[in-house]
N, C-alpha and C positions, 0 to 999 in steps of 0.2 A: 555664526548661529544667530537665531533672532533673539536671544534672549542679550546679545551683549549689548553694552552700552549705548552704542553709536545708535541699537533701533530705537533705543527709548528717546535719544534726540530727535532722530529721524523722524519717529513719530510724535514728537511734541512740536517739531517743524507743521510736520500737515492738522497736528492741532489746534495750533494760532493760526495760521489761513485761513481754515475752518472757519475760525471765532472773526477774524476781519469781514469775511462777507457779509457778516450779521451785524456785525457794530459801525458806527460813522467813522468816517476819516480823519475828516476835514469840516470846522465850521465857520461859518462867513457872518457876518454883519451889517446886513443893507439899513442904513437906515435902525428903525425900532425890530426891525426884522430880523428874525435867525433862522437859516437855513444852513442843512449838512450836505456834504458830499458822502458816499458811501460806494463801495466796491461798482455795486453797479448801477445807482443813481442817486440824483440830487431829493434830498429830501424836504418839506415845508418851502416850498418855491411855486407854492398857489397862487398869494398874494403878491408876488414879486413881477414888475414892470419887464425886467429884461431876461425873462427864461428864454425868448431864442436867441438870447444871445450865449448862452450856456454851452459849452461845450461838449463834443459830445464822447465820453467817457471811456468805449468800446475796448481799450487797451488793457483798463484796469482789471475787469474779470475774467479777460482771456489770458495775461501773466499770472495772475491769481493760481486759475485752475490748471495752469498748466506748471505751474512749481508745488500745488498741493498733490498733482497725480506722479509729475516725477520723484516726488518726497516719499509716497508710497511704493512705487516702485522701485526705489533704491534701497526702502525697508525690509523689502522679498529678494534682491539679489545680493544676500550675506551671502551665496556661495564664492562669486564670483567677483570678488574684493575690486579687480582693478576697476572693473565694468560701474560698482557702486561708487570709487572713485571720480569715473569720469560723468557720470549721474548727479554726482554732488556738484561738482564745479559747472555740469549745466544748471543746476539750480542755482550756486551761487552768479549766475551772469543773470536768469534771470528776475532774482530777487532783487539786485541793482536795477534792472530795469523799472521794476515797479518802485521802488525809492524815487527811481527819478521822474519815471512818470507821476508817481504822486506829487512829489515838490512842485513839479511841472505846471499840473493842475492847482492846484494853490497860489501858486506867484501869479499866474494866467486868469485866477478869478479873481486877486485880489488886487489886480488894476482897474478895474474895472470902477468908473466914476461911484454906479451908487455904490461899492463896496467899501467900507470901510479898509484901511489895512490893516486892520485886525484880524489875524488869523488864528484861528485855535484848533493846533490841533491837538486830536482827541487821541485815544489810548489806543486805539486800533492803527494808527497811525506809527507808531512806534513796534508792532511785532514783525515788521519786514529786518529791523535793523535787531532785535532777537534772535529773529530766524538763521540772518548768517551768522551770526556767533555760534549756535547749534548746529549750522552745517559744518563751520571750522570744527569743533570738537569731534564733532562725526568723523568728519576726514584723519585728522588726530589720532583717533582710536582706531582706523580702521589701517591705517599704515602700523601702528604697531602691531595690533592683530600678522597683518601679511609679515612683519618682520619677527614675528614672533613664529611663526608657520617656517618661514625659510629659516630661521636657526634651528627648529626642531627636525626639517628635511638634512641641514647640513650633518646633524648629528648622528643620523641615519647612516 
């Protein structure tokens, strides 16, 4: 049912996704200069010498929206447990993806001559590593749920 548990993870998963596209990632150091990284581009990189050298991002918000839409759509198929199952464990492969593309991008700008190696990253940075805790507990609950159903079938 949607009222258990697992939606209100589920839906606190597509919560913070939400809230990452709107806040920074990643911020960098050139020089006197501070610029962000964010879901879907580099932010304060006006004054900065080497913006083509910047990478170009395109992974970030197509992982993004595609673990926010399956996050939802696994919050509407409470009928069909195994199906939400196998929906979660796509989200959790690609929730690691954006972890790693995020680090990816960090390590990637933060050689870069004028960059300092100071990297800071910011609060939005950390809801991907959230996220899979809240899809584990989702999974969690949704197996007891199914074992809960099958011992009330066997008693039948």
């Amino acid at each position: 049912m949607i009222q258990r548990v697992q939606s209100i993870y589920l839906f606190l998963v597509f919560i913070l996704i939400s809230i990452t596209v709107f806040l920074p990632v990643i911020g960098f150091q050139a020089g006197d200069q501070v610029f962000y990284m964010s879901i879907f581009r580099f932010d304060g990189v006006e004054n900065i010498s080497f913006v083509e050298k910047l990478p170009n991002i395109w992974p970030l918000p197509i992982l993004s929206a595609i673990l926010g839409i399956t996050s939802l759509l696994s919050l509407f198929r409470y009928h069909n447990r195994r199906q939400q199952l196998m929906l979660n464990m796509f989200n959790l492969l690609i929730n690691f993806g954006l972890l790693i593309s995020i680090l990816f991008y960090a390590d990637f700008i933060a050689k870069f001559a004028e960059v300092n190696d100071k990297v800071e990253y910011q609060i939005a940075a950390y809801f991907p590593i959230i996220t899979v805790a809240l899809i584990i507990l989702a999974n969690r609950n949704i197996r007891k749920d199914d074992n809960l159903v099958k011992e009330s079938d066997r008693l039948r």
